[in-house]
Structure formats: C-alpha cells, structure tokens
C-alpha positions as CSV (number, residue, x, y, z in Angstrom):
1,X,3.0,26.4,-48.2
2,X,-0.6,26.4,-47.1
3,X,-1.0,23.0,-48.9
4,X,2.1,21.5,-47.4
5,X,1.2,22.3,-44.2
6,X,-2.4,20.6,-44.3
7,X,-0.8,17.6,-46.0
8,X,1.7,17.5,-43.2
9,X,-0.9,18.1,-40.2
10,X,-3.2,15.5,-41.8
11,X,-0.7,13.0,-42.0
12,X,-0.2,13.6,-38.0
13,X,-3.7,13.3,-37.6
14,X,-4.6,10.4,-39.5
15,X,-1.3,8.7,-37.9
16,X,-2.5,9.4,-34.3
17,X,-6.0,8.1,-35.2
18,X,-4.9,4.9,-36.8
19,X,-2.5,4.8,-33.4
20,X,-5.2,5.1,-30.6
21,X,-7.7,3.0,-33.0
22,X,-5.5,0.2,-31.6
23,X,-4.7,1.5,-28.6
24,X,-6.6,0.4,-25.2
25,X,-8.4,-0.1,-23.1
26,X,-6.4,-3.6,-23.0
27,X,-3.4,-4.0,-24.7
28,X,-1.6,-7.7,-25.1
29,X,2.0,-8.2,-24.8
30,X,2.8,-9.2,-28.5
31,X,1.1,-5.3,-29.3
32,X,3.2,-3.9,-26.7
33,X,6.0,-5.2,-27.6
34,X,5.6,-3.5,-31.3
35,X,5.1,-0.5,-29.9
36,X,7.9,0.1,-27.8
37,X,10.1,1.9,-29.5
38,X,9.5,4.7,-32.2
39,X,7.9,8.2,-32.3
40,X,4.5,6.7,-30.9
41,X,5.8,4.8,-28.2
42,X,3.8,4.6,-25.2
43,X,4.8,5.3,-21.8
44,X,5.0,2.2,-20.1
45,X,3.9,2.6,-16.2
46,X,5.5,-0.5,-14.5
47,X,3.8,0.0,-11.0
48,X,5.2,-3.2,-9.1
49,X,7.7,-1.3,-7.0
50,X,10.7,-3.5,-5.9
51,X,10.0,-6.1,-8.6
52,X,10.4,-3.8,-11.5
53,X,14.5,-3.6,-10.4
54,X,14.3,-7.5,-11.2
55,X,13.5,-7.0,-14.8
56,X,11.4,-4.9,-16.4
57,X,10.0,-3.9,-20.0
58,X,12.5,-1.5,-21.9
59,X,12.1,2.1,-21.6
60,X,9.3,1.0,-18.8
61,X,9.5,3.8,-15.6
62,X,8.9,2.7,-12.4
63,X,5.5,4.3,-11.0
64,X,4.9,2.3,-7.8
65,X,1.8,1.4,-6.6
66,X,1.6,3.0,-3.4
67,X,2.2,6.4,-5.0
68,X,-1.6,6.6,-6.6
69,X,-2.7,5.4,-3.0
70,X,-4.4,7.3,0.1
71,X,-2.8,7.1,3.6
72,X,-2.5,3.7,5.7
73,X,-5.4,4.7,7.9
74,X,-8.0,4.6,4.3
75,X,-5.6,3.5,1.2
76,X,-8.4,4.3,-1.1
77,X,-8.6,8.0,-0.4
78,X,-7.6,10.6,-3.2
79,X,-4.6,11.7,-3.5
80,X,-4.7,15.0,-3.3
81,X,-4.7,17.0,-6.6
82,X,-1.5,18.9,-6.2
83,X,0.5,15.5,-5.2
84,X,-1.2,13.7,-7.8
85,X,0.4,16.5,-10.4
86,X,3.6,16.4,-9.3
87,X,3.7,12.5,-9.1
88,X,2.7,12.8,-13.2
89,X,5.6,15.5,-14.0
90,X,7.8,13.5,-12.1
91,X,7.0,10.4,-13.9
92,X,6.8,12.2,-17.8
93,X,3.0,11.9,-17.7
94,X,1.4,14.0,-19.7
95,X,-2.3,14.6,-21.1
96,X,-1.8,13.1,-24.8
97,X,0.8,10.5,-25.2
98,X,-0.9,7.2,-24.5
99,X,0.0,5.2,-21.0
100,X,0.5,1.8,-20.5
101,X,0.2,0.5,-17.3
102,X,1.8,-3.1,-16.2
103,X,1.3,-4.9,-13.0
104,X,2.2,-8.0,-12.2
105,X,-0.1,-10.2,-13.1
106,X,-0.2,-13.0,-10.7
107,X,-3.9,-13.2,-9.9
108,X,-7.1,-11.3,-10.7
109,X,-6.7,-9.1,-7.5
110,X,-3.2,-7.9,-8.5
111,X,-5.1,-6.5,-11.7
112,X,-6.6,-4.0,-9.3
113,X,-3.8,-2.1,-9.0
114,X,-3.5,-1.2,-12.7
115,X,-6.8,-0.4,-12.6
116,X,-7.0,2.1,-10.0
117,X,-3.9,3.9,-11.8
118,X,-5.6,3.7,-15.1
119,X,-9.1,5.2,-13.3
120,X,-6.6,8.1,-11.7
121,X,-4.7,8.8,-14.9
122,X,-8.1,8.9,-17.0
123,X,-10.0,11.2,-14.4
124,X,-6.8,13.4,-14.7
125,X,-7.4,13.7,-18.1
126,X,-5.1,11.2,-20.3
127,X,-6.1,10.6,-23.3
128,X,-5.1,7.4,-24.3
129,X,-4.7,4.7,-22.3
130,X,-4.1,1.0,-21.8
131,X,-3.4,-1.8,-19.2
132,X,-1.6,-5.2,-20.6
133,X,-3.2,-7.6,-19.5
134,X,-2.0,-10.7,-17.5
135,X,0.6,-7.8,-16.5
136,X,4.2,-8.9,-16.6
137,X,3.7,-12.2,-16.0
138,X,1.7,-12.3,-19.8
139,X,4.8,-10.6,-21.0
140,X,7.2,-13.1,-19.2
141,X,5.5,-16.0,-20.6
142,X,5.8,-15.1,-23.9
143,X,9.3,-14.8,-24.0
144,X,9.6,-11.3,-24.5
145,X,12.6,-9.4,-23.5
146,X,13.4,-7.8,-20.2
147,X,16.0,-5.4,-19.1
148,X,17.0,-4.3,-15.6
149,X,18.3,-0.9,-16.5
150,X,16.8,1.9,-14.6
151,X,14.8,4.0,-16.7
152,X,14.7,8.1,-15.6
153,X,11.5,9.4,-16.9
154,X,11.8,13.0,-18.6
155,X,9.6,15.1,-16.4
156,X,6.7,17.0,-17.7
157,X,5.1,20.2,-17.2
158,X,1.3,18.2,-17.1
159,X,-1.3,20.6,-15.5
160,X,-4.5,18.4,-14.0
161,X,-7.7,19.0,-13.1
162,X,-9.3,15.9,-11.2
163,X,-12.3,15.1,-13.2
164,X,-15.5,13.2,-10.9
165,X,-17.3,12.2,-14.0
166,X,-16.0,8.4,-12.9
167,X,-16.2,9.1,-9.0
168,X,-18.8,8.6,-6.6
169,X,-17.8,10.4,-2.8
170,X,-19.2,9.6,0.3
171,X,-21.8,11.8,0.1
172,X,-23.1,10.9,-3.2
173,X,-23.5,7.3,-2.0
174,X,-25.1,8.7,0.7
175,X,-27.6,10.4,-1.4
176,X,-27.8,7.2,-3.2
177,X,-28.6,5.1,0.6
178,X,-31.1,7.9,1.0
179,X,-32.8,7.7,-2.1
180,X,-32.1,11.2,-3.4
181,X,-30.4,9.9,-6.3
182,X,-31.0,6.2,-8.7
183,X,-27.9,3.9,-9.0
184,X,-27.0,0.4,-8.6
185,X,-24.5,-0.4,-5.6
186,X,-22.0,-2.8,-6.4
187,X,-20.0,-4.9,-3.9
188,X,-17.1,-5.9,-5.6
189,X,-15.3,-7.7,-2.8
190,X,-15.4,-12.2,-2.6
191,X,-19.0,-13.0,-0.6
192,X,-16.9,-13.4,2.8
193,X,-17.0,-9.6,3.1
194,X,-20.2,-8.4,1.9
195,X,-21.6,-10.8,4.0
196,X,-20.1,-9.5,7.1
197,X,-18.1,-12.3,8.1
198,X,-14.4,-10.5,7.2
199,X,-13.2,-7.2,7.1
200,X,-10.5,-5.0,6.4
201,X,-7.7,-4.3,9.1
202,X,-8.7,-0.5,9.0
203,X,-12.7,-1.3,8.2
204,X,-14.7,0.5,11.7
205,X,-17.0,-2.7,12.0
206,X,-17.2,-5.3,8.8
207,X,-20.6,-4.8,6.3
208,X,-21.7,-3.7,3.4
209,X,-23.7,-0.5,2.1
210,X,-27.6,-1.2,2.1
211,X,-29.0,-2.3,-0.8
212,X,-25.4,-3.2,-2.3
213,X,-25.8,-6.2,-4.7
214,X,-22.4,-8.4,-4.3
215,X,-20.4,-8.7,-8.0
216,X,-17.4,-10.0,-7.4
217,X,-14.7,-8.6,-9.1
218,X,-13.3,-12.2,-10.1
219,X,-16.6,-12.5,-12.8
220,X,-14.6,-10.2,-15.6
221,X,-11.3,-12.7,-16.1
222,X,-11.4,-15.0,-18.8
223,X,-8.3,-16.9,-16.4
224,X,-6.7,-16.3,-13.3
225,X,-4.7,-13.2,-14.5
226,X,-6.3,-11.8,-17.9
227,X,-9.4,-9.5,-18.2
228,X,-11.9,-11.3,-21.0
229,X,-12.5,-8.9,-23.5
230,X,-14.9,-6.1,-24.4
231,X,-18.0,-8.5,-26.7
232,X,-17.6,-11.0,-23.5
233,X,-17.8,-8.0,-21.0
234,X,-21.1,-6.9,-22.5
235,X,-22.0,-10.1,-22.1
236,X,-21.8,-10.5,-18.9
237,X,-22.7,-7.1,-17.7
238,X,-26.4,-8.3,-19.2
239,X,-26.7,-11.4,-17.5
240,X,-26.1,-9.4,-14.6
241,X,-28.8,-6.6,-15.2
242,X,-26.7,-4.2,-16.1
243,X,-27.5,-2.3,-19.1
244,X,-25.4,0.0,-20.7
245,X,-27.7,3.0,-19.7
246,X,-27.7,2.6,-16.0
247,X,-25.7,4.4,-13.0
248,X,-23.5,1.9,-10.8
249,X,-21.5,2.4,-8.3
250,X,-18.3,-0.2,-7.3
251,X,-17.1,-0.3,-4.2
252,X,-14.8,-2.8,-2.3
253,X,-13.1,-2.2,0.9
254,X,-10.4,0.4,-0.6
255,X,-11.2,1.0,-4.2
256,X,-9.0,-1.9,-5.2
257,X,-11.3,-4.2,-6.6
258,X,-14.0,-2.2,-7.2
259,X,-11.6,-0.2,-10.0
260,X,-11.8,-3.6,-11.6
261,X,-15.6,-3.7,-11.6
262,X,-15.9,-0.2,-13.0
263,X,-13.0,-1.0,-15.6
264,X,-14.9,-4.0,-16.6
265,X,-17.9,-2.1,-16.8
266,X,-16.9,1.1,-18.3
267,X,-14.2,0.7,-20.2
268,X,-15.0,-2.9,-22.0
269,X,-18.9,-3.2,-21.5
270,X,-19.8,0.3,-22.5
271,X,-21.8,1.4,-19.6
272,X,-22.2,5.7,-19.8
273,X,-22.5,5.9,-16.5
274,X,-20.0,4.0,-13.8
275,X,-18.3,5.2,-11.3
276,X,-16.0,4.4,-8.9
277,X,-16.5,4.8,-4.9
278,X,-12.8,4.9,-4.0
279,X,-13.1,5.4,-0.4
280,X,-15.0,2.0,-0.1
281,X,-16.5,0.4,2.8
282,X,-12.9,1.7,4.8
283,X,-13.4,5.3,4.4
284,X,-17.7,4.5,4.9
285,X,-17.4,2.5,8.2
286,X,-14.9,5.5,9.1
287,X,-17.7,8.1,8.8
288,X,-20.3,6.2,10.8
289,X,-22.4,5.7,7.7
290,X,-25.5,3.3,7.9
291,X,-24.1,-0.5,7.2
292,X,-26.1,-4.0,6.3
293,X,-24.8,-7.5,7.2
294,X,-23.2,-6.5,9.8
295,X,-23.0,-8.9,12.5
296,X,-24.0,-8.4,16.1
297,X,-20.9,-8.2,19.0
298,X,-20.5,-11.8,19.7
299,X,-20.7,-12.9,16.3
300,X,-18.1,-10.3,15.2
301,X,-16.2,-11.8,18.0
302,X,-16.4,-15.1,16.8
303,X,-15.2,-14.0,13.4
304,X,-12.0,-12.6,14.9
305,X,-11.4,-15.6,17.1
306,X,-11.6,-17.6,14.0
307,X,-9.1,-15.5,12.0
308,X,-11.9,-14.6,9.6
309,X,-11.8,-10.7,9.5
C-alpha cells in the first residue's frame, strides 16, 4: 500500500509539474482553449465587466475590473486585505489552481488591467498564473467558441496574506527620492505626462517623481494588443539598462500601466527585483511629495485651456 500510494502521489506531482511547465506567465488562446475543460482546468478571470454578458470563454467567471481597484479619489490604492479575501472566495480563487486572466484586448493600455489583477493575485499568493494575451479579442479572432451563459463561481475558503515582495509604498519611494535606498524609477505613462504637460483628473498638480526615467509602457508589445514574449523582453530590458540584478520601481498615474512595465519586467525579462508603485503619481501628488517637470501656474493653465491634462 505504501508503494501504491507513492506511485499515485508521484503521478500527481509529475502531472502538476508537466502542467505549470506550460502554464504562464502568458498563455495564447489556442493553449487556452486545450485547457479548458478537464481536471486541470484553469480558472478563467474574465475581468471586462458588462462585456463578458456579450460572450465570454466557457466556464470563464466574471471578475470585474473595478473590484481589484482602490476608491475613485486614487484607483490605484490597495484594496484592503480583508476585501481582497472575500473578493477571492467569492470568485473560487484559491492559492494552487492556476488563474487565467482575460481582458479585452483592444489596445496595449487595456492589457493593464490584466496585469494589475495578475500582480494582486500573485502578491496574494497564487501559484500559478497566466494572462492570454491579445485578451478576448486574440480569442475572438481565432474563431474560438464563445458562450453567454453566466458562469457562478464555487466559492473558496482562500486565506491571504498580502505579500510586498512586488510593491513599492509611498514611503519606500520616498526613501528611494531621498537616497536612503538604490533603485531605478520608472515612468511608465506616454511622454505627455512625465513631461508635465497632462495629468490625471484626480492627480494634485501634473509631474513626475525626481529622477524618474520615462519607459513607456507601449515598448513591451510585439502589436497593438499582444505582449512580445519573454527572449524579446530580455531583450529589450538590456537596451534599456536594465539588467536582471537591479531594483526598479514602475509607476504611472494609478498603477495601470506601470503593472505592465513590472509584468514585462518581472515576469518575462527575469528581473529579481521589480516592483510595483501602485499608488502612482495620484496617490504621490495626494501626499504632497517632492515632483519634477512640473510646470509653473500659467503654463499649467495653458495646458488645461488646451484640453491637454
């Protein structure tokens, strides 16, 4: 019996290993679609809210959005760890089956969204996990199958414990801004903003973090909707002076884009130690903080006159 039951746990074992070997960080749709259905099939996180009652992928559970998100006032704030939890048991999360999530995939800013879930669910401790990229509309234009069923997750009984090995607070960019501690600021928003000349509606004043360098999110896609892939991600991560050994920081305005930067850079280009700021500059011009390239009153006026903030 002893025998028989190490033959049977290392046929679980080596069937788990062979699963997650092909499992994430990116997943395409043809590889989703074989996995759909079976013991080992994923739970699929369709986070597009409304749209997902148009046609969704089978067995996918609605996970909106908004429901990984801070407050209107600073969107990229935490949710707080005993919300977060019950959002997972509520939507069958748990720590060990693998996670898909699927966003739309219109444009490389709607990949932000996938990639601040997959950040979340990761820092909460799930083990395997996967976005498809080029979202639905990947999955659309391969002529997969949709259904517009309602799916009801089974609730879990998931217990979390937020992890900040992946995220940077306002105080430790402070410490960062104040030379206390060594790490690459990365603006991940389109030039306009880190240059001061447009802002977020709930941005204090429009700027960027001193020192910031400006890496626009848009550099990982290998097309308008799909991330390029892990040997391309290294890639460019070098070019950029980023080795693989040094602490960087993304921000954008609410932890949007910037979860694309430090998906790029974590998850595909190997760098040990990114993190995500996911207050951004919102939550930073909120507190006051020290800013660069921020322009003077008129100027700022100017901007709004021209509709350019």
């Amino acid at each position: 019996m002893r025998i028989l039951a190490f033959s049977t746990l290392a046929a679980v074992c080596l069937s788990g290993a062979a699963f997650a070997a092909d499992f994430g960080p990116l997943i395409s749709a043809e590889q989703l679609n074989a996995q759909t259905t079976g013991p080992d099939a994923p739970l699929v996180l369709d986070i597009r809210g409304e749209a997902y009652g148009q046609g969704h992928i089978a067995g996918a559970v609605s996970a909106p959005y908004e429901r990984f998100r801070g407050p209107e006032t600073n969107p990229g704030a935490l949710v707080p760890e005993d919300q977060l939890e019950a959002t997972l048991r509520e939507l069958g999360v748990t720590l060990e089956r693998p996670v898909v999530v699927v966003h739309q995939g219109e444009d490389d800013s709607d990949f932000g969204a996938a990639a601040r879930v997959y950040w979340t669910l990761k820092s909460s401790g799930v083990s395997h996990l996967a976005i498809l990229n080029g979202g639905m509309g990947a999955w659309s234009g391969a002529g997969l199958p949709l259904e517009t069923r309602a799916n009801a997750p089974v609730p879990s009984n998931v217990d979390i414990t937020f992890s900040h090995q992946w995220l940077a607070t306002t105080d430790d960019v402070s410490t960062i801004i104040g030379g206390e501690h060594k790490a690459k600021l990365l603006d991940a928003r389109p030039e306009a903003f880190y240059q001061g000349q447009k802002a977020h509606p709930q941005a204090a004043k429009p700027g960027t973090l001193p020192g910031a360098e400006n890496i626009s999110h848009a550099v990982w896609f290998k097309d308008p909707t799909e991330v390029m892939d892990a040997p391309s991600a290294a890639e460019v991560a070098a070019k950029l002076g980023i080795g693989k050994a040094d602490p960087v920081v993304a921000f954008c305005n609410t932890g949007h884009w910037a979860a694309t930067e430090w998906f790029a850079l974590s998850e595909l280009a190997g760098v040990e130690d990114a993190k995500l700021y996911p207050d951004s500059m919102v939550g930073w011009s909120q507190s006051g903080g020290q800013m660069q390239n921020t322009p003077g009153l008129m100027q700022n006026l100017m901007n709004q006159i021209r509709g350019t903030d």
